[in-house]
Backbone atoms as SQL, in Angstrom:
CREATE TABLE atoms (id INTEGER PRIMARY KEY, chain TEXT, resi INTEGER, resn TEXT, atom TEXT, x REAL, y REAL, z REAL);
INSERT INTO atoms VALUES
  (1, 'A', 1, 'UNK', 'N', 129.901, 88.073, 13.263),
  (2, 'A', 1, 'UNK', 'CA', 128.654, 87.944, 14.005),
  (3, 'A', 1, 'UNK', 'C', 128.931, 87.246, 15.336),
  (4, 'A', 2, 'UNK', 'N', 128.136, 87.984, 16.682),
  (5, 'A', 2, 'UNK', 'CA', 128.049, 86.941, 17.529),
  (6, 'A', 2, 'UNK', 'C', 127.915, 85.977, 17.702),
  (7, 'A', 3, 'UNK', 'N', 127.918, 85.228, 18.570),
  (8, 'A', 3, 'UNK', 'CA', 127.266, 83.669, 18.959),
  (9, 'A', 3, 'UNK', 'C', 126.279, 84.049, 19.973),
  (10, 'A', 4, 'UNK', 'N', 124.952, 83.346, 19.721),
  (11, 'A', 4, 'UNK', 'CA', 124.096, 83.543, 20.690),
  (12, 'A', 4, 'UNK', 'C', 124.916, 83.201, 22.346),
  (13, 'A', 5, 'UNK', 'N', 123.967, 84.662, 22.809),
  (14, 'A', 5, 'UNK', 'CA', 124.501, 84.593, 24.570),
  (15, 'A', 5, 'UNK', 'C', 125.236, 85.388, 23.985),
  (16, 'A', 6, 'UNK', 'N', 125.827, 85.959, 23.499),
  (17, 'A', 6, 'UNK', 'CA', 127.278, 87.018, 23.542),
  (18, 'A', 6, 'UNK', 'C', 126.781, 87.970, 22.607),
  (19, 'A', 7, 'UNK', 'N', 125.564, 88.459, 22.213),
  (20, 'A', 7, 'UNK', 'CA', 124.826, 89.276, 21.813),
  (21, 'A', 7, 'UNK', 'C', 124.832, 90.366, 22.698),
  (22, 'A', 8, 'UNK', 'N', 124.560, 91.776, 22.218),
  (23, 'A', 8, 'UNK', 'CA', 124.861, 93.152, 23.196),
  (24, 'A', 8, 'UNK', 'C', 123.457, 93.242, 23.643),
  (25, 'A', 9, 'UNK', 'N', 123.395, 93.448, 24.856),
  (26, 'A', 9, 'UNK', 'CA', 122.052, 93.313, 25.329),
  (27, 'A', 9, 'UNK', 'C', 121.688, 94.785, 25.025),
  (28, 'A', 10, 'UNK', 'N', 120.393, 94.925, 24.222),
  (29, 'A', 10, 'UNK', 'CA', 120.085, 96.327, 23.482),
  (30, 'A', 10, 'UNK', 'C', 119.151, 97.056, 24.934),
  (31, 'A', 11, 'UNK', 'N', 118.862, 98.338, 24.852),
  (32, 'A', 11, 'UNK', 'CA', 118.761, 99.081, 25.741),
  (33, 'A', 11, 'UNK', 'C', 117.265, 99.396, 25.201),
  (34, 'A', 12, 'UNK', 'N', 116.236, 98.619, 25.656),
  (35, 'A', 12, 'UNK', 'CA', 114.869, 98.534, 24.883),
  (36, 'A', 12, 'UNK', 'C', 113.537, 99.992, 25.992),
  (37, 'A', 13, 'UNK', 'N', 112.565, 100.116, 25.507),
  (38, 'A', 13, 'UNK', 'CA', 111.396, 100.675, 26.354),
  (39, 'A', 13, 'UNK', 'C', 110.180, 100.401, 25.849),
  (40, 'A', 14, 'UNK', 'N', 109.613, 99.895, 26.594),
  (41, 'A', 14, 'UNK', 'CA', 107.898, 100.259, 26.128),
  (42, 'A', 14, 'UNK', 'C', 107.592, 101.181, 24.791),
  (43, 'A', 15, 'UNK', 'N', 107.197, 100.407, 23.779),
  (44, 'A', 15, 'UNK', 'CA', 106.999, 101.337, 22.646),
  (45, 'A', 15, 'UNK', 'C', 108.066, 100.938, 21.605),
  (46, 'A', 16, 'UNK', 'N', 108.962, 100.384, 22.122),
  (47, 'A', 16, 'UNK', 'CA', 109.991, 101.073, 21.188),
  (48, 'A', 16, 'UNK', 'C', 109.714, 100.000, 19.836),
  (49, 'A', 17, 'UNK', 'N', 110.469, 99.976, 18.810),
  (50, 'A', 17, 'UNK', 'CA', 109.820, 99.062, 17.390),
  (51, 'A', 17, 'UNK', 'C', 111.205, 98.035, 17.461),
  (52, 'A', 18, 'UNK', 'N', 111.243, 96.835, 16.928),
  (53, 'A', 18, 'UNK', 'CA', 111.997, 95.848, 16.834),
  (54, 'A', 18, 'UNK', 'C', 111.729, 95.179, 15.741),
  (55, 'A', 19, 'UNK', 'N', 112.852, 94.135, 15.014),
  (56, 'A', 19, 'UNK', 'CA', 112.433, 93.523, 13.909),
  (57, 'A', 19, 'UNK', 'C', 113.878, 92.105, 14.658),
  (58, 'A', 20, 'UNK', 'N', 112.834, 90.951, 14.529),
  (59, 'A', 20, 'UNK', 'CA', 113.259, 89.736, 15.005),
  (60, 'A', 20, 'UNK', 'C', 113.335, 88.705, 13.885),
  (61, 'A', 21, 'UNK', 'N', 114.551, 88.203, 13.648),
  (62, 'A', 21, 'UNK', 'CA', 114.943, 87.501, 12.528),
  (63, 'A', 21, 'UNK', 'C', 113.645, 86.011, 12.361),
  (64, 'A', 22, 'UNK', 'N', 112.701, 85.773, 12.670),
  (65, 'A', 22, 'UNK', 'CA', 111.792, 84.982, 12.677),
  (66, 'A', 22, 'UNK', 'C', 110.318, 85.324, 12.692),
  (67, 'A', 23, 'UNK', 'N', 110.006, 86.311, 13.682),
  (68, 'A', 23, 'UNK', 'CA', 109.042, 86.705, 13.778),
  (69, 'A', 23, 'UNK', 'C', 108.215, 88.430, 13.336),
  (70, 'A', 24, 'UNK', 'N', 109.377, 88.970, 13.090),
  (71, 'A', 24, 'UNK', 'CA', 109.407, 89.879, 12.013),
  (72, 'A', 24, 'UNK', 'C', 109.038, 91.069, 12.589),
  (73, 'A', 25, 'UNK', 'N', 108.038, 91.834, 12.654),
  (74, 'A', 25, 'UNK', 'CA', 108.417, 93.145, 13.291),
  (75, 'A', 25, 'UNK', 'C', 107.454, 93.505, 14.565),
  (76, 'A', 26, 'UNK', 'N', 107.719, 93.953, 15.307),
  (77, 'A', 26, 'UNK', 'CA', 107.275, 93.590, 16.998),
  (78, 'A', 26, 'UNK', 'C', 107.314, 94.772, 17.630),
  (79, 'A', 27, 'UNK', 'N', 106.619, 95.579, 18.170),
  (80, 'A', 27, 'UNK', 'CA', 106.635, 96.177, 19.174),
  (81, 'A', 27, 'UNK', 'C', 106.862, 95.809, 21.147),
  (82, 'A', 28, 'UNK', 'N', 107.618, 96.613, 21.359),
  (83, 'A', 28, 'UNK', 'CA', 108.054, 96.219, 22.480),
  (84, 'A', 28, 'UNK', 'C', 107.261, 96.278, 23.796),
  (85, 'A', 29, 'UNK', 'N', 106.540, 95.884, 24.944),
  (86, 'A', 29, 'UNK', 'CA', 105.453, 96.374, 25.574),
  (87, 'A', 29, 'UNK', 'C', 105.658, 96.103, 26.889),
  (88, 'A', 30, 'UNK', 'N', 106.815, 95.395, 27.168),
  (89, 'A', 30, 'UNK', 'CA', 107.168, 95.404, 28.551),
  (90, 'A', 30, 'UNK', 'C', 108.924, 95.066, 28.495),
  (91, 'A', 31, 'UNK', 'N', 109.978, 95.629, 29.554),
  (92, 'A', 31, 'UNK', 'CA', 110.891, 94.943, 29.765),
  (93, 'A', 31, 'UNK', 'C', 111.025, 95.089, 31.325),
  (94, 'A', 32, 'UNK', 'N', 111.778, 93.487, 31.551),
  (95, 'A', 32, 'UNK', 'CA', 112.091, 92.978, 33.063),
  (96, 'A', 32, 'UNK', 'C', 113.432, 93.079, 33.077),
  (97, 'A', 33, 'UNK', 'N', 113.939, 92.954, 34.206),
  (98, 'A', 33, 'UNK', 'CA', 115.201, 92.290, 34.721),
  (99, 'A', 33, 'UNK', 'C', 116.320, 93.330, 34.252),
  (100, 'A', 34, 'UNK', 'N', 117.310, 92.848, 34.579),
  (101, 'A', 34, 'UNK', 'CA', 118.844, 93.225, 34.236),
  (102, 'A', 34, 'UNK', 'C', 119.786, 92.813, 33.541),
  (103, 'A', 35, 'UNK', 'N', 120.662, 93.557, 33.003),
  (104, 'A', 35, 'UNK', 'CA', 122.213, 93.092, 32.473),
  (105, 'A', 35, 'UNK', 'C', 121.478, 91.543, 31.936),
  (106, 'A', 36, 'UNK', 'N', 122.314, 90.461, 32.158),
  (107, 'A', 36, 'UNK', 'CA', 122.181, 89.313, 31.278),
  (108, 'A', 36, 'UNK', 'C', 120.650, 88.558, 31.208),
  (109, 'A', 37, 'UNK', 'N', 120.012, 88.822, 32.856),
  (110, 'A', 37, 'UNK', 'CA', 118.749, 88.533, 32.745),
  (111, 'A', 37, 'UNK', 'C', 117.929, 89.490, 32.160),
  (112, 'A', 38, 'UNK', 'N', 118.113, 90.364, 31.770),
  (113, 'A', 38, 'UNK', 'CA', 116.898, 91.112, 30.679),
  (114, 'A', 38, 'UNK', 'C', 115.817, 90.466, 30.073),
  (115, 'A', 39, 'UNK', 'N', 114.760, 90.286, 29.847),
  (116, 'A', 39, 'UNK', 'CA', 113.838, 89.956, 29.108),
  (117, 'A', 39, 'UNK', 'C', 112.487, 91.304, 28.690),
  (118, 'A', 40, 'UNK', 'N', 112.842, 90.607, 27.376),
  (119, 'A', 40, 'UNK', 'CA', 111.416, 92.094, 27.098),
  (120, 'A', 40, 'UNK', 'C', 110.377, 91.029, 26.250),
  (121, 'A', 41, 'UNK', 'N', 108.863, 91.558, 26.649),
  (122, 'A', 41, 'UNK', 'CA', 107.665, 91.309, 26.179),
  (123, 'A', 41, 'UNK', 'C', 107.734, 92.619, 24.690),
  (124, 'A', 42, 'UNK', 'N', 107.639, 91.098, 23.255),
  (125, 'A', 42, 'UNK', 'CA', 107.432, 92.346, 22.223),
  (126, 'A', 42, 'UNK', 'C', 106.139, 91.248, 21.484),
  (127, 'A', 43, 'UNK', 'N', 105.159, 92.733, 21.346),
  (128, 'A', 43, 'UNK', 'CA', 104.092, 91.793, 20.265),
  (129, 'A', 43, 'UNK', 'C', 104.165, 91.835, 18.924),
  (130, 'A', 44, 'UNK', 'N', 104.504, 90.688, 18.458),
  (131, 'A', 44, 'UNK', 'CA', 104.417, 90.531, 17.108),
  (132, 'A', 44, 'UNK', 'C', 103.304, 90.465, 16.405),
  (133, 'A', 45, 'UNK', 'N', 102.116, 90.622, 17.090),
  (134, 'A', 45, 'UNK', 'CA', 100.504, 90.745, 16.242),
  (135, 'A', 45, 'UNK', 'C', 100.327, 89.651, 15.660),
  (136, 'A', 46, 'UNK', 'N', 99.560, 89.176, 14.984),
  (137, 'A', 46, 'UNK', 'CA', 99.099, 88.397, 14.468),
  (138, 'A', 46, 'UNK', 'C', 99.074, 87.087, 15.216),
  (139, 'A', 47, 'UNK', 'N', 99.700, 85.377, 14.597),
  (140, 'A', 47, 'UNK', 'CA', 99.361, 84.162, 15.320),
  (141, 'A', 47, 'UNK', 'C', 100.600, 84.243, 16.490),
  (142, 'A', 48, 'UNK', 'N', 102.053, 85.345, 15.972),
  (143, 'A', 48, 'UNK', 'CA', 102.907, 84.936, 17.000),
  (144, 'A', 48, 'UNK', 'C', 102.494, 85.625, 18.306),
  (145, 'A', 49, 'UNK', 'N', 101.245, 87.043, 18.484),
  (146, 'A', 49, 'UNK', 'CA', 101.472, 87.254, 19.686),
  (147, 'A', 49, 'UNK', 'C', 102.863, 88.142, 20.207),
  (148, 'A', 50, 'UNK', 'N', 102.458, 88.023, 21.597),
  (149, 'A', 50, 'UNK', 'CA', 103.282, 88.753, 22.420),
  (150, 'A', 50, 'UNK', 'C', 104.562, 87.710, 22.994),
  (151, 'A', 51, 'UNK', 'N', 105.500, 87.642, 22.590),
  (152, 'A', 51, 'UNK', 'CA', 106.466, 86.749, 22.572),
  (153, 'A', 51, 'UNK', 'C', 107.534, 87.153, 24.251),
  (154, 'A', 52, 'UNK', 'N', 108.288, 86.246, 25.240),
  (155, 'A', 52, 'UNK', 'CA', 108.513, 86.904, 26.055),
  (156, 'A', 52, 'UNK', 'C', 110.307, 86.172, 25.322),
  (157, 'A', 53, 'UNK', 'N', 111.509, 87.690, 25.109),
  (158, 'A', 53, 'UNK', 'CA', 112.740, 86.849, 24.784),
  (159, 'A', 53, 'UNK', 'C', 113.857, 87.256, 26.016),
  (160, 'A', 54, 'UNK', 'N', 114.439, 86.208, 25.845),
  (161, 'A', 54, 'UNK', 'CA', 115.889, 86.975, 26.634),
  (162, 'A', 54, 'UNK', 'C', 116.831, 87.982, 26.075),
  (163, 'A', 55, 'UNK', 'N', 116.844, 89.009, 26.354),
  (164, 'A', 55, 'UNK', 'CA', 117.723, 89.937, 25.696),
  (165, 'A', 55, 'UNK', 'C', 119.165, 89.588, 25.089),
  (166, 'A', 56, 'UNK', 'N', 119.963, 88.557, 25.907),
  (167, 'A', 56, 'UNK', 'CA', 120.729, 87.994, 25.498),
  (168, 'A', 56, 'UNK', 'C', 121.515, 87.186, 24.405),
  (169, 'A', 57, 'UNK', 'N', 120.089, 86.594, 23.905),
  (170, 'A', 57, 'UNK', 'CA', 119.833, 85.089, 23.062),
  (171, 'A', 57, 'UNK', 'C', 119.083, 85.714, 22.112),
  (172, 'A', 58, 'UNK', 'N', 118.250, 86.521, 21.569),
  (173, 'A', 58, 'UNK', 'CA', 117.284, 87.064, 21.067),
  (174, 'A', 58, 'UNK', 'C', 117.864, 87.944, 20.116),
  (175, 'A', 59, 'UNK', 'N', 117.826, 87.083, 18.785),
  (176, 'A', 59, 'UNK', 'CA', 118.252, 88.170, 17.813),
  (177, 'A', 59, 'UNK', 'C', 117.250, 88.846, 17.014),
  (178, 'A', 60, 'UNK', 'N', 117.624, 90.358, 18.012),
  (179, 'A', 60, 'UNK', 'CA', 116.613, 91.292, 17.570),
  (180, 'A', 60, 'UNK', 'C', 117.251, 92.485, 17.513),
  (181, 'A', 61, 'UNK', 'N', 116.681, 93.824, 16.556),
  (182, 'A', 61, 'UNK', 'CA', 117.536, 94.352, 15.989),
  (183, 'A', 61, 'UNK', 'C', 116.477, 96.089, 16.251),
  (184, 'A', 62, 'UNK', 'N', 117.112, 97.029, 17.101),
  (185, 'A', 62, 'UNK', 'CA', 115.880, 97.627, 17.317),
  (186, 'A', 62, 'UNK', 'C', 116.050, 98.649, 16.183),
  (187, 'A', 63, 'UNK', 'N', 114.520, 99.474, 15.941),
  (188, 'A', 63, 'UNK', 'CA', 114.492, 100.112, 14.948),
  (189, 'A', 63, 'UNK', 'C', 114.209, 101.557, 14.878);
């Protein structure tokens, strides 16, 4: 397993489905930025909301 930060930055879109080792399964609804700065907006519904992660650091697993 990686070490956070040395995670493969996944190649996400609007829509696409995700499952995040904490917050559990998320749709994806926006992504920003580039290469290491990546960040994508995914809503996890319920109390967590629309969560904003770094693609980098963010262990998430798309589906």
């Amino acid at each position: 397993m990686r070490s956070p930060g040395t995670r493969a930055i996944l190649a996400l879109s609007p829509g696409d489905r995700v499952s995040h080792d904490s917050f559990g399964l998320g749709t994806v609804v926006r992504v920003d930025g580039v290469g290491e700065s990546t960040v994508a907006h995914v809503d996890f519904g319920g109390d967590s909301g629309v969560k904003r992660l770094l693609l980098r650091y963010a262990p998430l697993e798309k589906l």
